[in-house]
C-alpha positions, 0 to 999 in steps of 0.5 A: 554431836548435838547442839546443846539446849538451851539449858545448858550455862553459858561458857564465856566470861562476860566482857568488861564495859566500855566507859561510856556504857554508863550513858546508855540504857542498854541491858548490861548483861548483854553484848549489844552488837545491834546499834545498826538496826534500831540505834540506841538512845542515851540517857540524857537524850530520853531525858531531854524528850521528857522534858519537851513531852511535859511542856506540850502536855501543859498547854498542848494548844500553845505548843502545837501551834505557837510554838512548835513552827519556831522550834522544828526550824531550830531544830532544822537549823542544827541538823542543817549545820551537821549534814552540809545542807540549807535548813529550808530543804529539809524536812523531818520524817519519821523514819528513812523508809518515810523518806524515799516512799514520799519521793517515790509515791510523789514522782509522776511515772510512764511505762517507759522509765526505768529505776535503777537500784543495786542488790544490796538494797534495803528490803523496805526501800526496795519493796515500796520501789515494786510497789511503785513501779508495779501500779505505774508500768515503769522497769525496776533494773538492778545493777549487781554489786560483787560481795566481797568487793575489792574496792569503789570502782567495782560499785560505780562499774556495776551501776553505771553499766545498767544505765539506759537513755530509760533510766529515770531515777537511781535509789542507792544507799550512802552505806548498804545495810545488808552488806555495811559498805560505804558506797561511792556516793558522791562519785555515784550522784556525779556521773548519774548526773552527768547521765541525765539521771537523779538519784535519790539516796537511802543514807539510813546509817550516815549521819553520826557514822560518816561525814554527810555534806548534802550541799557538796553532793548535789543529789536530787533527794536525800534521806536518812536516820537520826535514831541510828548513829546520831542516837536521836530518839526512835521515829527522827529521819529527815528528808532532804530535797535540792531546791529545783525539786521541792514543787513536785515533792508532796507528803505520804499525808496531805494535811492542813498545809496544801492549803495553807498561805504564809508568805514567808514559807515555801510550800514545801515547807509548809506541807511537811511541817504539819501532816497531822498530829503527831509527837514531835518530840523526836524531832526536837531532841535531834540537837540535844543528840548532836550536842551528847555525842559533840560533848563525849569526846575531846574531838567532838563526832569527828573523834566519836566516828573515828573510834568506832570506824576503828572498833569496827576494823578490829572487830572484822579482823577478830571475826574474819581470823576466827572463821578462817576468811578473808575480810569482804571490803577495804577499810575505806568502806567500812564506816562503823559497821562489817558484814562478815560471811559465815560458812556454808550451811550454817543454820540461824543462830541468832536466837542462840547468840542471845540465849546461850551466850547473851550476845545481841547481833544480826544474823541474816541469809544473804545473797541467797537463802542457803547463805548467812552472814552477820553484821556486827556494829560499833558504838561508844559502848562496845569494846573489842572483847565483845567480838572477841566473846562472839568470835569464840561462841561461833568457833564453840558452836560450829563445831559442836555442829560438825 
């Protein structure tokens, strides 16, 4: 039997909205699975950055340079309290990617080092690696994590198996993207450390989805999304950097604060605070984000992460029942989001999700090209009969492909 065309009606019922759908701006005739690629802005937030937007038109000349320093240090100062982490380590940057290209781009490298980094890298973060790597001489190791996993161990196993008296540097995901496992982190950072070894961490989808102490943690640099599960506005991440490493950590853009003299101000500070005009008004709602998702639930985040981590359990075992496997990791390392294989040979139906049945998910080939999976999300504004939805528009559509 054919596939059906693109003409013919969709068969599943739409699925009842969540009661908090209503803050976000979200298509409703579309079951958006998809928080994990680009997050999503509530209502309120968007409303907030207008509001920071007109105040900088008014008199742009007073609110970059009287006003904004005093205002990214508030700002600072909130995300400061959410992430574990002195206000004067961090710095806003545009996106993740940002954050460990200005790491990468800034270390000083010899053809004798070696970065060590894991299969289940993000594709961006492992490219500008390459990029690095390839001008400068040095050794991209990888280190390759079991898919499906059966538990922390097997991470801290494969990783630390590749370390060498080389090894330089270990770039590691807090939670992968491809896969959506919560990695070992802290167990990670420790015994690198105690290798000699620094870590930088790509934590894209941490902060909202899992709790983040950076000053617990201890790794030389931190970088991570507040567009994704803190549901900032789009271009907020930040880039957190231990103390005995800011002297040798320089922007991707060098601006006006190379040369600029403020007592009060490391040079850190002042080289990441001004890399040229720029909006930042992302970066100013990033505490009117925090505050929305404080304010949802009688238990603040902590109650927010809490339901979606068990949303996303329920939705991995409707997805795993349905395509007959088995689930690839242990709840403890799953946060908010599941990875789920799906069966040999199954040809891209992302499009047709979309189309036939209007439901938004990433579907992706991974490990190898001749292999597929999806990852579905959970926020606020999900409900489990949306996987439901999708469990039954995979099991029409395989087997109209059989």
């Amino acid at each position: 039997m054919t596939p059906p065309s693109n003409s013919d009606p969709p068969v599943l019922d739409s699925s009842p909205a969540s009661p908090f759908a209503s803050h976000w701006r979200l298509d409703p005739k579309i079951d958006f699975l998809n928080h994990g690629s680009f997050g999503a802005c509530p209502s309120v937030v968007l409303e907030a950055q207008q509001r920071w937007r007109d105040r900088l038109e008014r008199e742009p000349v007073a609110f970059m340079l009287r006003e904004l320093p005093a205002l990214l240090d508030e700002a600072r100062a909130k995300l400061g309290l959410l992430v574990g982490a002195d206000a004067d380590d961090l710095a806003f940057v545009s996106n993740t990617t940002s954050g460990v290209n200005t790491v990468l781009r800034s270390l000083q490298l010899t053809p004798q080092d070696e970065f060590l980094v894991t299969d289940h890298a993000y594709a961006a973060c492992r490219n500008a690696l390459d990029f690095v790597v390839e001008r400068s001489g040095a050794r991209v190791v990888v280190a390759s994590v079991p898919f499906p996993v059966a538990s922390p161990d097997n991470v801290i196993d494969a990783v630390m198996a590749r370390v060498t008296e080389r090894t330089r540097l270990a770039l590691l995901d807090h939670i992968t993207s491809p896969t959506a496992l919560i990695f070992p982190i802290k167990r990670l950072v420790s015994q690198l450390a105690a290798r000699g070894v620094d870590t930088l961490v790509d934590g894209a989808h941490a902060p909202g989805m899992v709790n983040v102490d950076l000053t617990d943690l201890g790794a030389a640099y931190y970088t991570a999304n507040c567009h994704k599960w803190l549901c900032a506005p789009k271009g907020s991440a930040f880039l957190h950097v231990r103390r005995d490493r800011q002297a040798t950590i320089r922007p991707l853009v060098i601006s006006h604060g190379a040369s600029a003299q403020a007592s009060h101000q490391s040079r850190f500070r002042l080289e990441f605070d001004w890399t040229g005009t720029q909006d930042p008004t992302a970066f100013l709602c990033v505490p009117d984000a925090i505050r929305f998702l404080e304010g949802l639930l009688p238990g603040g985040l902590q109650e927010v992460m809490a339901r979606n981590h068990a949303l996303a359990l329920d939705a991995n075992a409707v997805l795993c029942r349905a395509l007959g496997v088995a689930p690839c990791a242990p709840g403890e390392m799953i946060g908010a989001m599941v990875t789920v294989p799906l069966p040999a040979g199954t040809a891209p139906l992302q499009d047709t999700l979309l189309e036939r049945y209007s439901i938004e998910a990433p579907i992706f080939p991974w490990p190898t090209s001749s292999s597929r999976c999806i990852r579905v999300a959970a926020q606020l504004y999900n409900t489990l009969p949306q996987y439901e939805r999708l469990a039954a528009a995979f099991g029409r559509e395989f087997t109209l492909r059989q």
